[in-house]
C-alpha positions in Angstrom: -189.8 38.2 -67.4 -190.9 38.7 -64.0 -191.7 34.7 -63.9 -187.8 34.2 -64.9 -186.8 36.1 -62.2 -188.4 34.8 -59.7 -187.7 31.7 -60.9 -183.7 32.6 -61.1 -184.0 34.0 -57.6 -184.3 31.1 -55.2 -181.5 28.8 -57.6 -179.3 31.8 -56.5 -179.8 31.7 -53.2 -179.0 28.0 -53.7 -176.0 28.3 -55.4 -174.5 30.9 -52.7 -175.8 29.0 -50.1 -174.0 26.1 -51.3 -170.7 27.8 -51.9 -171.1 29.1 -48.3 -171.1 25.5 -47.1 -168.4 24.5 -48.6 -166.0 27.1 -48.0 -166.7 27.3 -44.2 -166.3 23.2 -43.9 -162.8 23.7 -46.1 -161.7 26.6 -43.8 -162.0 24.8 -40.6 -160.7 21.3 -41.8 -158.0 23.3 -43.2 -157.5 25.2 -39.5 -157.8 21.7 -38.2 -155.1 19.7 -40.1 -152.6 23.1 -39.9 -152.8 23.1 -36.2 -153.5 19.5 -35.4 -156.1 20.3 -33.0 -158.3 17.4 -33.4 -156.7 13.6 -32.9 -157.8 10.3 -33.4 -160.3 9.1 -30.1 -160.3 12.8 -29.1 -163.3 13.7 -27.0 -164.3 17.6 -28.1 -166.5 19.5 -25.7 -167.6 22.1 -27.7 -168.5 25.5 -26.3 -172.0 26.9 -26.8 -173.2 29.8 -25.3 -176.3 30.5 -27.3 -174.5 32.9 -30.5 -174.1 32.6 -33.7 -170.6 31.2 -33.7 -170.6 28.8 -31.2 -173.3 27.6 -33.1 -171.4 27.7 -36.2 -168.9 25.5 -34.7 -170.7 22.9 -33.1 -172.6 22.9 -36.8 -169.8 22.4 -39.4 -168.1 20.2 -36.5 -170.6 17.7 -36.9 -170.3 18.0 -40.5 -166.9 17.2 -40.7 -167.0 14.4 -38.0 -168.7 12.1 -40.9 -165.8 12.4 -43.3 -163.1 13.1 -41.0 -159.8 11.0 -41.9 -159.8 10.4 -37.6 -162.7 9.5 -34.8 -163.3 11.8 -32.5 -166.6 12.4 -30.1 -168.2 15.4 -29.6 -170.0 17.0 -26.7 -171.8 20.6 -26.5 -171.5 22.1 -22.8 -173.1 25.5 -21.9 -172.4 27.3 -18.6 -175.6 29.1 -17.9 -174.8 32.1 -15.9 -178.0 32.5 -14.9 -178.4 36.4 -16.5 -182.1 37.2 -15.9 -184.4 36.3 -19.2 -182.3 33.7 -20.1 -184.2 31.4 -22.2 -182.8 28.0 -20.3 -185.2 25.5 -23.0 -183.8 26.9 -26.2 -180.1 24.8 -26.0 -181.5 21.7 -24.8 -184.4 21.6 -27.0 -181.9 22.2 -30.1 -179.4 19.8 -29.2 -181.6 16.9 -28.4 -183.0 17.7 -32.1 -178.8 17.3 -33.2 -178.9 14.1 -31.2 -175.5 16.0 -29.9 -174.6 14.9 -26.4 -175.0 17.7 -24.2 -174.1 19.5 -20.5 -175.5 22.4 -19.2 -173.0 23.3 -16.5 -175.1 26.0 -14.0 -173.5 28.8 -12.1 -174.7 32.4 -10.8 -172.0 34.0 -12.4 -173.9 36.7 -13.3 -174.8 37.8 -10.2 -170.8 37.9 -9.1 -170.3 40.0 -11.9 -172.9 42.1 -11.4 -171.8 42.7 -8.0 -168.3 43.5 -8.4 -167.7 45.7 -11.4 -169.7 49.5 -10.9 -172.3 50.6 -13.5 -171.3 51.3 -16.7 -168.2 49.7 -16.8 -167.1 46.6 -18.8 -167.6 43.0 -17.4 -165.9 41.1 -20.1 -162.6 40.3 -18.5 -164.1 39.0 -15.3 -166.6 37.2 -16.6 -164.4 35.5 -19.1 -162.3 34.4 -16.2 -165.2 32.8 -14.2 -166.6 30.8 -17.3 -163.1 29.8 -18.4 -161.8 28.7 -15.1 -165.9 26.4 -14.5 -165.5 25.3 -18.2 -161.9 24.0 -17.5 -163.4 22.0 -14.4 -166.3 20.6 -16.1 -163.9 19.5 -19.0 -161.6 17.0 -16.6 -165.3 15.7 -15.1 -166.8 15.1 -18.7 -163.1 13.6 -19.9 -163.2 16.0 -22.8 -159.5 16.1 -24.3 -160.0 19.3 -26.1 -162.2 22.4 -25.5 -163.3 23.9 -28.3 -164.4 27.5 -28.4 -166.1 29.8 -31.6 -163.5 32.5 -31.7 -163.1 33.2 -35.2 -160.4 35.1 -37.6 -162.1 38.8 -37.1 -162.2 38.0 -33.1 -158.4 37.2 -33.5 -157.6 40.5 -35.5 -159.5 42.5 -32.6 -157.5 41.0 -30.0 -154.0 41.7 -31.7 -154.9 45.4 -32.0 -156.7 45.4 -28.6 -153.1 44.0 -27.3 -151.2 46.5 -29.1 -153.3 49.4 -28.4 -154.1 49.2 -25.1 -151.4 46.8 -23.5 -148.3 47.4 -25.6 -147.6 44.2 -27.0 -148.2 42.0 -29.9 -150.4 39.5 -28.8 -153.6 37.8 -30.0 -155.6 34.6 -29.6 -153.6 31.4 -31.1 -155.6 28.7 -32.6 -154.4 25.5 -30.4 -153.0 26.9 -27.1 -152.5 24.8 -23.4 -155.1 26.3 -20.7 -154.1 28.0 -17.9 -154.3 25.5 -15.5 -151.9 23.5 -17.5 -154.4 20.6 -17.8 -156.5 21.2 -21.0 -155.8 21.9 -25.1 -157.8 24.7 -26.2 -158.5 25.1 -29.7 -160.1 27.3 -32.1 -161.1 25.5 -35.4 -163.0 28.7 -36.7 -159.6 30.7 -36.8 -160.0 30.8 -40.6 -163.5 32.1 -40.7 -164.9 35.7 -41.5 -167.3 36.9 -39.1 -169.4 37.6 -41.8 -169.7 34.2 -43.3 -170.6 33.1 -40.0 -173.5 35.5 -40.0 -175.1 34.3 -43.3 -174.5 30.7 -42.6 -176.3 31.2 -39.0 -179.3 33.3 -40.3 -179.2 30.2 -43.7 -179.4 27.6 -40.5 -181.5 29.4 -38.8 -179.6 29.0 -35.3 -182.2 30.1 -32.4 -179.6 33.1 -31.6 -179.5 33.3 -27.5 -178.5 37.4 -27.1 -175.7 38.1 -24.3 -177.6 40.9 -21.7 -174.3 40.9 -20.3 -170.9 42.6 -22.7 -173.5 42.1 -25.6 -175.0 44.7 -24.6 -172.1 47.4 -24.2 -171.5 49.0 -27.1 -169.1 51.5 -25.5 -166.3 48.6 -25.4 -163.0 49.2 -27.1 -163.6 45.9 -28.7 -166.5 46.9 -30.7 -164.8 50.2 -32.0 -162.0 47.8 -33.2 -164.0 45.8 -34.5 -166.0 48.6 -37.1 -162.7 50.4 -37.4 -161.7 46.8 -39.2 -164.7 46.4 -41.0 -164.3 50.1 -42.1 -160.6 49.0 -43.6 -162.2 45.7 -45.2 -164.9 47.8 -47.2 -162.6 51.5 -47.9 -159.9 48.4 -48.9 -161.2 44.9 -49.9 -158.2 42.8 -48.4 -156.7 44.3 -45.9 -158.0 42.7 -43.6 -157.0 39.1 -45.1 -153.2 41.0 -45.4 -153.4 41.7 -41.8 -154.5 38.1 -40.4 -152.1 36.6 -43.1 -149.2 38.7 -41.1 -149.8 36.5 -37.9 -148.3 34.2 -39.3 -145.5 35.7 -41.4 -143.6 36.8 -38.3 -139.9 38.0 -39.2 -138.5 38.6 -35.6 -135.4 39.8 -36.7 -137.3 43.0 -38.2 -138.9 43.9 -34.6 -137.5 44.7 -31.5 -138.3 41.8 -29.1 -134.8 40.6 -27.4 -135.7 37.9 -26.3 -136.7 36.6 -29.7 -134.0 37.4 -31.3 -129.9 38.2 -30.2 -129.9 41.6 -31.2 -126.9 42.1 -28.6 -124.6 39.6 -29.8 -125.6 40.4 -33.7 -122.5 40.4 -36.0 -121.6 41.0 -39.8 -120.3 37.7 -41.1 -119.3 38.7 -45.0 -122.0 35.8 -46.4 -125.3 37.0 -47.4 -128.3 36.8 -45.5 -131.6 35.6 -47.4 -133.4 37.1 -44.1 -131.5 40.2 -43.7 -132.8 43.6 -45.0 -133.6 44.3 -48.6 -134.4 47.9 -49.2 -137.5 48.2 -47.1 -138.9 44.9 -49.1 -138.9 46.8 -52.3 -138.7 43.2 -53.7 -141.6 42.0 -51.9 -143.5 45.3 -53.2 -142.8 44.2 -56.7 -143.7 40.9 -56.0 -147.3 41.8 -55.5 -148.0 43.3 -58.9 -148.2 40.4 -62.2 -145.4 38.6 -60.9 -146.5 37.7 -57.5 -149.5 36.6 -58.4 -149.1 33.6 -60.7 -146.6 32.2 -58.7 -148.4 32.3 -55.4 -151.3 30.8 -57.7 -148.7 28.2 -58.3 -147.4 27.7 -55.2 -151.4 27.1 -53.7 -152.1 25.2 -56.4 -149.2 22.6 -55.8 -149.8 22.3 -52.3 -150.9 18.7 -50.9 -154.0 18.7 -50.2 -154.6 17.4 -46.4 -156.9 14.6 -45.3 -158.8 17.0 -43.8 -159.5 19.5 -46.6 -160.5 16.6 -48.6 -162.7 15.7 -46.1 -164.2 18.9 -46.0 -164.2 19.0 -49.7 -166.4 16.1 -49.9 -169.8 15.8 -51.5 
């Protein structure tokens, strides 16, 4: 019995493992063709800083670069900030093994950082703005026409509730956006992705994981209370959290209170019934999510055209 097991045990691990690969490949081909963020003879200069997502993406983009229905080139650029015990041979030595074409962009960031915000405080937003702003400017040197970074769905959900919490407005990270110098596409193919996937595929790939001494290392940041408060909803209530990043992009503006979205002012009964008007507090919708919602979104899913690049990231 014990022989069975054992035996059973490392064909499970398979199996998972397997599933794991394909659903990550099918959720960023699906971000990808969604968005359009990746164009025939696109140069992608794909962020690494040494974590486990950036390495995720660089990973399953190179996957899906062999089956892609376009061409596209990809280069892996790291900005190191020179934070002391940063190990500078582990990103070179793993991306010469990828044969991935590679640019390690150096700049004493750190040291700025360090400088200008007092102990104990956090350092992400000006650090973000220095490696943004140096990764913008090595992307028009190295040609790149699209910067891709590792932000994934959960890092998305954090910043809509940082947003509202703390800056009064629904806002989060979009998945294709224009930088801010008006230059560069950004994109962000792992918009799809559970954090969580993305931690069993890097520990099955064993990615040499680079730790951040910088906001790694702050666990008094909003971010990372918003962060368990969300994995606290996902495990009280197993779907929430899918409910909630499904919402960014269900928006009904005409059921919030942003103006200048929609002409509250000028707003006007016109005797003809409106499909997008009120309905009871979505009572309907409600009712909708018991046996009869169900079957008909399995419907609706299932008669959706499949895109080149899901079936490219379907692929054997």
């Amino acid at each position: 019995m014990n022989e069975l097991a054992e035996t059973a045990a490392p064909r499970n691990r398979s199996v998972e493992a397997n599933k794991l690969d394909k659903r990550l490949h099918r959720l960023v081909g699906r971000a990808i063709a969604d968005f359009n963020m990746v164009e025939d003879g696109d140069k992608v200069m794909v962020c690494v800083s040494g974590g486990k997502d950036s390495y995720a993406l660089l990973d399953i983009l190179l996957g899906l670069r062999q089956r892609a229905p376009v061409h596209f080139d990809i280069v892996a650029v790291n900005l190191d900030q020179k934070q002391p015990g940063f190990p500078e041979h582990v990103l070179p030595q793993y991306l010469a093994a990828r044969n991935v074409p590679f640019h390690i962009e150096q700049r004493n960031t750190y040291s700025i950082v360090k400088r200008l915000i007092p102990e104990g405080k956090t350092m992400c937003s000006l650090c973000s703005r220095l490696r943004r702003g140096i990764l913008y400017r090595v992307a028009g040197e190295l040609g790149a026409t699209k910067i891709a970074l590792g932000h994934h769905r959960d890092d998305m959900l954090q910043t809509l509730f940082m947003n509202m919490f703390f800056g009064g407005r629904m806002k989060s990270m979009p998945p294709k956006l224009v930088s801010d110098d008006g230059k560069n596409i950004v994109i962000r193919p792992l918009a799809y992705v559970a954090e969580t996937d993305l931690e069993r595929w890097a520990i099955q790939r064993e990615f040499p994981i680079i730790p951040c001494t910088l906001c790694g290392s702050q666990e008094n940041l909003q971010r990372v209370q918003i962060k368990r408060m969300l994995r606290d909803w996902e495990r009280d209530h197993p779907g929430r959290v899918d409910n909630l990043f499904s919402a960014l992009g269900n928006i009904v503006p005409s059921h919030l209170m942003d103006r200048k979205l929609y002409a509250f002012e000028t707003l006007r009964t016109g005797g003809v019934a409106d499909p997008a008007g009120d309905h009871a507090f979505d009572q309907d919708a409600v009712a909708e999510c018991g046996t009869a919602g169900l079957p008909q979104l399995t419907i609706a899913r299932t008669l959706h055209q499949v895109s080149d690049w899901e079936a490219s990231s379907c692929a054997p």
